[in-house]
SELOVO-112595 format. One record per residue (C-alpha): chain; x, y, z. Coordinates in nm, 4 decimals, padded with zeros to 6 digits. Layout:
SELOVO-112595
+--------+----------+----------+----------+
| cadena |       c1 |       c2 |       c3 |
+--------+----------+----------+----------+
|      A |        X |        Y |        Z |
...
+--------+----------+----------+----------+
This chain:
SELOVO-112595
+--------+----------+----------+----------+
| cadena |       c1 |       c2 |       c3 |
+--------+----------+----------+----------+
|      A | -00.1385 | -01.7603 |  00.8221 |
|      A | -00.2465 | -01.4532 |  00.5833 |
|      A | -00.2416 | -01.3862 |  00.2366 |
|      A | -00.2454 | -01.0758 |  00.0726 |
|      A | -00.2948 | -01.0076 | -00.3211 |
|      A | -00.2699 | -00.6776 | -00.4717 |
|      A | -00.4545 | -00.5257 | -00.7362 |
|      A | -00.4625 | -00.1736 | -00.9239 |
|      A | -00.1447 | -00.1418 | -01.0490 |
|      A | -00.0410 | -00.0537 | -01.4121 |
|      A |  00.0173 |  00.2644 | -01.6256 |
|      A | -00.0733 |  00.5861 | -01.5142 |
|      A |  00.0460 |  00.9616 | -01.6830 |
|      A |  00.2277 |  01.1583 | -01.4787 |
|      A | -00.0598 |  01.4134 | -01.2331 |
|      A | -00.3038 |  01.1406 | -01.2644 |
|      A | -00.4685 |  00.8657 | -01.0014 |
|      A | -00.4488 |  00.5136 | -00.9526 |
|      A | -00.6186 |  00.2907 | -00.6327 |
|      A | -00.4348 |  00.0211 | -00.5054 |
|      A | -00.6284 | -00.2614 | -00.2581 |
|      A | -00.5168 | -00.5263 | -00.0828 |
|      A | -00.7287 | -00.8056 |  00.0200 |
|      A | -00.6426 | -01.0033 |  00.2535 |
|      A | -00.7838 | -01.3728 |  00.3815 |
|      A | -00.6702 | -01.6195 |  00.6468 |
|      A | -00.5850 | -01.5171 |  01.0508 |
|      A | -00.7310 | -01.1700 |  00.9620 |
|      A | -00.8231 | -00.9019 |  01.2892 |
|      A | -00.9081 | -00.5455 |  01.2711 |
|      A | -00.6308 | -00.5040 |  01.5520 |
|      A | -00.3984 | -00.5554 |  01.2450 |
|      A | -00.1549 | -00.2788 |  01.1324 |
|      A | -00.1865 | -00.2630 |  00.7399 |
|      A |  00.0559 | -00.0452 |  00.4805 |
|      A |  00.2194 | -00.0193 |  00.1696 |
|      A |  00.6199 | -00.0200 |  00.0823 |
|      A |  00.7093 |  00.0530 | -00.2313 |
|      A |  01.0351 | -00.0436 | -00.4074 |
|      A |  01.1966 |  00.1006 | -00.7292 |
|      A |  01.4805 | -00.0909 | -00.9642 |
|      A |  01.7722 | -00.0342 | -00.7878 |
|      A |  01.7011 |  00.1360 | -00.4819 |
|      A |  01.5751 |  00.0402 | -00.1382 |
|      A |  01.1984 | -00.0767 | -00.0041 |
|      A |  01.0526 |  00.2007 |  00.1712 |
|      A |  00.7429 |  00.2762 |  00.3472 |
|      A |  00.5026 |  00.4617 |  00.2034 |
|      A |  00.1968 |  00.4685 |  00.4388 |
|      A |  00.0576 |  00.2799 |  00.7643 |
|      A | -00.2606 |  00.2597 |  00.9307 |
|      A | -00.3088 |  00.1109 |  01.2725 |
|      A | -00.6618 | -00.0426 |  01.3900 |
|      A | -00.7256 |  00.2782 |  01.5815 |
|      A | -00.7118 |  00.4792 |  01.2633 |
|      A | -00.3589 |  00.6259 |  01.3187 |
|      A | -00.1892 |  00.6873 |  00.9671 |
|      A |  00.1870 |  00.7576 |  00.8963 |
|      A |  00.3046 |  00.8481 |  00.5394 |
|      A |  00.6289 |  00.9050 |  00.4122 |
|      A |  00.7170 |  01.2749 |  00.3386 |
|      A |  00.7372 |  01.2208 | -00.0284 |
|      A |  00.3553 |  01.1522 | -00.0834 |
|      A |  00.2342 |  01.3825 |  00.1977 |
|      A | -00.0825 |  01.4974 |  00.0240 |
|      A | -00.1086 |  01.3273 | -00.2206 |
|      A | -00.1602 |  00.9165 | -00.1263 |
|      A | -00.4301 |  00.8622 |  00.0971 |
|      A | -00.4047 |  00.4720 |  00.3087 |
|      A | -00.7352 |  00.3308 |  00.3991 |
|      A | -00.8917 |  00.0177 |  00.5231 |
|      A | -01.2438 | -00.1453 |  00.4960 |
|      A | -01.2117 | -00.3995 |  00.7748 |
|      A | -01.5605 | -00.6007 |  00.6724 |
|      A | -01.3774 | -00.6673 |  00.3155 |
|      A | -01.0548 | -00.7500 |  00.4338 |
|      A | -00.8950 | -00.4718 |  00.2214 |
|      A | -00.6291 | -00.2498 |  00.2628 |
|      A | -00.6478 |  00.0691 |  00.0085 |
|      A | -00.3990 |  00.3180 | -00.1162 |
|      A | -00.5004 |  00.6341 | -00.3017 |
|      A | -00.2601 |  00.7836 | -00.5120 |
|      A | -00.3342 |  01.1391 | -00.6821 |
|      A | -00.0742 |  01.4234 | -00.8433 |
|      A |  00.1488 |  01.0593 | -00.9284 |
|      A |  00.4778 |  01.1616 | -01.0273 |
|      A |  00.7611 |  00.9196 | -01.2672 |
|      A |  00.9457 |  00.9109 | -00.9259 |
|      A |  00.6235 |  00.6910 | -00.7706 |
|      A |  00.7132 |  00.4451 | -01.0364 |
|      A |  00.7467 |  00.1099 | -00.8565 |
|      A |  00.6649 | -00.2303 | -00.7136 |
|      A |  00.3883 | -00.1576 | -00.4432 |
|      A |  00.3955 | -00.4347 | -00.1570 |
|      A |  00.1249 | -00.4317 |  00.1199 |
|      A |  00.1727 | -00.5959 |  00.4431 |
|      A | -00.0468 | -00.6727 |  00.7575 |
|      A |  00.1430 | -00.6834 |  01.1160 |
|      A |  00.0207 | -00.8473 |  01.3765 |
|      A |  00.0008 | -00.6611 |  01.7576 |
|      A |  00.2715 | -00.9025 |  01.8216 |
|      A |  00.4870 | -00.8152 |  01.5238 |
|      A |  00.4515 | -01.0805 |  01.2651 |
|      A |  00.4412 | -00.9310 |  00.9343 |
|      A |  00.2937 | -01.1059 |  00.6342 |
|      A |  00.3434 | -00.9448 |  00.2817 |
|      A |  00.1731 | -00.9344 | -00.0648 |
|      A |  00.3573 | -00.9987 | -00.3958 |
|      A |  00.3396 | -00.6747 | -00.5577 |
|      A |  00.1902 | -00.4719 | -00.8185 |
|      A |  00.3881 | -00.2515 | -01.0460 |
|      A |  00.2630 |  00.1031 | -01.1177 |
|      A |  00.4496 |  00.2632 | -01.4154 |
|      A |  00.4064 |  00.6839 | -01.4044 |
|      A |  00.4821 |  00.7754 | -01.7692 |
|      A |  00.3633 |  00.9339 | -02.0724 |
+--------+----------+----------+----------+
């Protein structure tokens, strides 16, 4: 089993940066894929960024530039950079860890608020 827990989240003004980490304990292996999904009221989850063991990294189009996925494998933690946030980003930020055989295990959430 894993666990993830989120942390970072909150208010933010529009054009300005928050981090985002996930730590994760339990069955943990750097072979592990790790992202974030995001999902606003009303509307469907969708991936924001992933980041495979070898260092591979996919982001959606919409933060291209601007969120920046990371991993510290000796900590456990998973980290998203966000920068230029817009009120669009606003949303409840899930990480997840996937196994090389495809199990996924997912965090809570944390809820980051752009506004001003």
């Amino acid at each position: 089993q894993v666990q993830l827990v989120e942390s970072g989240g909150g208010l933010v003004q529009p054009g300005g940066s928050l981090r985002l980490s996930c730590t994760a304990s339990g069955s943990i292996s750097s072979t592990d894929v790790v992202g974030w999904y995001r999902q606003a009221p009303g509307k469907q989850r969708e991936l924001v960024a992933r980041l495979t063991s070898s260092g591979t990294t996919t982001y959606a189009d919409f933060v291209k530039g601007r969120f920046t996925i990371s991993r510290d494998n000796a900590k456990n933690t998973a980290y998203l950079q966000m920068s230029s946030v817009k009120p669009e980003d606003t949303a409840v930020y899930c990480c997840y860890r996937m196994k090389p055989w495809g199990r996924e295990y997912w965090g809570q959430g944390t809820q980051v608020t752009v506004s001003s």
